[in-house]
N, C-alpha and C positions, 0 to 999 in steps of 0.2 A: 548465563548469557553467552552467546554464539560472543569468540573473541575479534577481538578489530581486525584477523589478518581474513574473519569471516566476508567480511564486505569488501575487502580489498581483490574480489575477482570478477569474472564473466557477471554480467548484471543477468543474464537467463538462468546461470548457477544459481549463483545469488536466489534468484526469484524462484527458482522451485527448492530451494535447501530452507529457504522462510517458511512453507507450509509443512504445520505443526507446530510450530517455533510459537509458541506464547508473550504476548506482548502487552505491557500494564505502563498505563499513564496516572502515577500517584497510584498505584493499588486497582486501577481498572482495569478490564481488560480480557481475553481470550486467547486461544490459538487461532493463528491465520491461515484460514480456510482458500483464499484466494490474493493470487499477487499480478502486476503485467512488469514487464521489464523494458528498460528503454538507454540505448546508447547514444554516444554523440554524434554518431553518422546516421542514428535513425529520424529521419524525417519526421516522423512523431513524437519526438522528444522535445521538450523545450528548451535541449539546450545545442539543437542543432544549426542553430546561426551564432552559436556561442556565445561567452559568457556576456550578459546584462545584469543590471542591481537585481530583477526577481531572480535571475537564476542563478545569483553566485555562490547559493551552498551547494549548489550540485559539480561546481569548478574547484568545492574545498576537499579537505581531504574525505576518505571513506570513514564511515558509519557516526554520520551525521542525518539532521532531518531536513528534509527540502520543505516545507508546510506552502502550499499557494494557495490561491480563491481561483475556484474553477467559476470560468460563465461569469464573474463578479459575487456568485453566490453562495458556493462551499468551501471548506476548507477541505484542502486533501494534503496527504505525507507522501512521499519517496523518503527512503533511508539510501542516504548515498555509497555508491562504490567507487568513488574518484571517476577523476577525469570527466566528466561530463555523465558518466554513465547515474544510474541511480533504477530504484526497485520502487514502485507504485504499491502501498497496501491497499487492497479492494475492498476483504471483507475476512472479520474476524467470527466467532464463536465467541456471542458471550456470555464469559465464563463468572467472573468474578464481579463486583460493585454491579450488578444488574439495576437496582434500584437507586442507583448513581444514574446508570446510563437512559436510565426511563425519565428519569428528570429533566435529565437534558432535554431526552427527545420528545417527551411527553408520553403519554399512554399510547405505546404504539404495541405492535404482535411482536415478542421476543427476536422474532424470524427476523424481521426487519429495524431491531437497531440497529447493528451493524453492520448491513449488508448493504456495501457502495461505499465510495471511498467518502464522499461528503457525510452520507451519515455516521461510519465510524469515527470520522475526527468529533462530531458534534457531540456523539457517545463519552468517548474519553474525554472531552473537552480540549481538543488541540485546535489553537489559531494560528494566526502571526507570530505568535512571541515566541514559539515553539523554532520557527525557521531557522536553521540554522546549530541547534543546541545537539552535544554529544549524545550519543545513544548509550553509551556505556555507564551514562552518571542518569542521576534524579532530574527530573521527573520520571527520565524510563527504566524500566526494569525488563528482560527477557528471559525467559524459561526456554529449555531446550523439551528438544521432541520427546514426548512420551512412545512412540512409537514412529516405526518407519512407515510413513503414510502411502497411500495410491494415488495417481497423481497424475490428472488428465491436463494435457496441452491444447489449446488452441489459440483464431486471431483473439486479438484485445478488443475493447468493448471503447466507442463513444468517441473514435477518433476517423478521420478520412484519407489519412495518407496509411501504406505501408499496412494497410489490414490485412493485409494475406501474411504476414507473420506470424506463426502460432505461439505468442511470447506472451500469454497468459497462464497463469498456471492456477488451477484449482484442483482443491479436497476429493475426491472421487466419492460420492453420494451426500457431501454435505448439505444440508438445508438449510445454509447458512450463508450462500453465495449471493453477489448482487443481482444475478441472473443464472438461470441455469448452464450448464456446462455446454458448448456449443451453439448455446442461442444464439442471435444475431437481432437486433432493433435493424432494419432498414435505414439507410440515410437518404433524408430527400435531397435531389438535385438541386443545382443552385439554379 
């Protein structure tokens, strides 16, 4: 496991030094193929109007988990770097419990367990209870990189502030991302 003084830097550090980096909830789990990174002066953070009850593991210390409900409907993780800042996981490779992870999610394409932060928590099984609990103890466990990976930058994915930041980091030909590397969804006007 990447050690605690790993999360205690640059949350874009952070976010490209995770892909590769294997990550298992109870024994589930992959390398992370895709991350977005977000600080406390970013506008697309949610913790840039500062600390509230949903966002006070992102105000605790680093390498911690933020777990929220995006939209009211998924679970998503940040692994905190202090201070406000924290690391988004998008989408992993999955490696290990695949037939853990199909259950959850039901019979879906490999492709698409894990790819998108809502369906990788549903994968591993991370809710609410998860918010907040160490990264260095059980339920998680981390592997370091087998290899120095390739490693394409751009904007983040499914937010309206602050998009011209290229603080997403993905795998360089994974087929395992929640969308392809550069893509963009459109957002309609209000």
């Amino acid at each position: 496991m990447p050690d605690h003084t790993f999360f205690e830097r640059d949350a874009d550090q952070v976010a490209r030094d995770l892909i590769g980096v294997s990550i298992f909830v109870r024994g589930v789990g992959g390398a992370i193929v895709e991350t977005e990174a977000y600080d406390s002066d970013d506008p697309a953070a949610h913790t840039f109007r500062g600390p509230t009850r949903r966002n006070a593991s992102m105000f605790g210390p680093a390498a911690h988990a933020y777990v929220y409900r995006s939209h009211g409907l998924h679970w998503c993780m940040n692994v905190t770097c202090g201070h406000g800042a924290g690391v988004l996981i998008r989408a992993i490779t999955p490696d290990v419990g695949v037939a853990a992870m199909r259950a959850r999610r039901g019979a879906v394409d490999d492709r698409l367990l894990c790819a998108g932060p809502g369906r990788l928590c549903q994968a591993l099984g991370i809710d609410g209870r998860f918010d907040g609990l160490p990264l260095d103890q059980p339920p998680f466990t981390f592997g370091l990189r087998e290899a120095e990976p390739t490693i394409i930058s751009g904007p983040r994915i499914g937010i309206s502030v602050a998009v011209e930041l290229p603080r997403r980091f993905c795998l360089d030909g994974s087929r395992f991302l929640s969308r392809p590397a550069g893509a963009r969804r459109p957002r309609r006007s209000a």
